[in-house]
N, C-alpha and C positions, 0 to 999 in steps of 0.2 A: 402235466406230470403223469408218471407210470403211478396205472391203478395198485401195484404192488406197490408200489415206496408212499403212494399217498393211507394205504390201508396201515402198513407198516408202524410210520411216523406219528399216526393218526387215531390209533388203534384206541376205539372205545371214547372218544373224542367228540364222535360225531362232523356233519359237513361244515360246518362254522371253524374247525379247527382246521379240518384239510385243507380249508382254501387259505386259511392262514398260512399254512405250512407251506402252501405250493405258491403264495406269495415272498415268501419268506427264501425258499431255495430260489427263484428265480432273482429276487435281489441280491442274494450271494453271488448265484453265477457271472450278474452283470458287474458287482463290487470284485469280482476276481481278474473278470475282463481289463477294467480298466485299469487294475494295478496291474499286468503285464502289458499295458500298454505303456501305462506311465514309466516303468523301468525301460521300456524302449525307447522312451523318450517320441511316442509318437501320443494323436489324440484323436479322437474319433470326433464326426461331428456334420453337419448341415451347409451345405451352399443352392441358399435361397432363390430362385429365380421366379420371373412371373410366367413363361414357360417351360418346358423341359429344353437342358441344354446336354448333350453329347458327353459320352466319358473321357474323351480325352482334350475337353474344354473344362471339365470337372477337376480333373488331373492338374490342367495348367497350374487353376485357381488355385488349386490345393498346394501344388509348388510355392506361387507368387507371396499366398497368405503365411505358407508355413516360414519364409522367411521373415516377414513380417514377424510370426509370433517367435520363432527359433525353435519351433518344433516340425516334427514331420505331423502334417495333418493327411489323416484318410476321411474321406466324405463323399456323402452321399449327397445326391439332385433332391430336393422338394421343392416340391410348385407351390407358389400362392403370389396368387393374380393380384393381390390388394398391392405387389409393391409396384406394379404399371413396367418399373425397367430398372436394369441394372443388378446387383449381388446384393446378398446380406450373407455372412458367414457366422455361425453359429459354434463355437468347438471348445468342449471343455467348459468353463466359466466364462468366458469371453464372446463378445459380438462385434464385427466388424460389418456397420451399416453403410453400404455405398447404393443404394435403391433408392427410388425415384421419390418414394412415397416417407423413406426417413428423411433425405435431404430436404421435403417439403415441410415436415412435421420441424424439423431443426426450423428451420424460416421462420414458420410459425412461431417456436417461443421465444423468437430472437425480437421477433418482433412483437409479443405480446410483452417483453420486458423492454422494452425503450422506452422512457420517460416523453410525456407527450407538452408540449410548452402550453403553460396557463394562456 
């Protein structure tokens, strides 16, 4: 935040209030964001890999999923190695797990609920 708007806002306040304040406008700014996303009918959001993948495989995904959801999705790449292979998409409220490490985790409780014969 501008040291002007934070003295401003803030004025007599002391730092315990500024950083509130300059918490406080950056939450606005992002709650303003995503209502002019939401009226475009688009959504911001994550497509998970366990490497970095190219923007216009980013792109695809983003197409493929946005149909899926009926929205237009814009997303960003994030790494994380824990999912071995495959997507997870992340956008808005919703998760779309297709990764190596959810498919295994589903297994997992698929199989910690089967009834075991006496």
């Amino acid at each position: 935040m501008n040291p002007l708007t934070t003295s401003r806002v803030c004025a007599g306040h002391g730092a315990e209030s500024a950083r509130l304040a300059e918490l406080s406008l950056v939450g606005l700014a992002s709650a303003f964001r995503r209502r002019i996303l939401d009226e475009a009918g688009e959504v911001e959001g994550f497509v998970e890999t366990a490497r970095p993948i190219a923007a216009p495989e980013v792109e695809r995904i983003a197409a493929e999923f946005g149909r899926v959801l009926g929205q237009k999705l814009i997303l960003k790449n994030r790494v994380v190695p824990e999912l071995v292979g495959g997507v997870r998409v992340i956008a808005g409220n919703r998760m779309l797990d297709g990764s190596v490490s959810g498919r295994l985790e589903a297994l997992r409780r698929r199989l910690h609920d089967v009834p075991l014969p006496c």
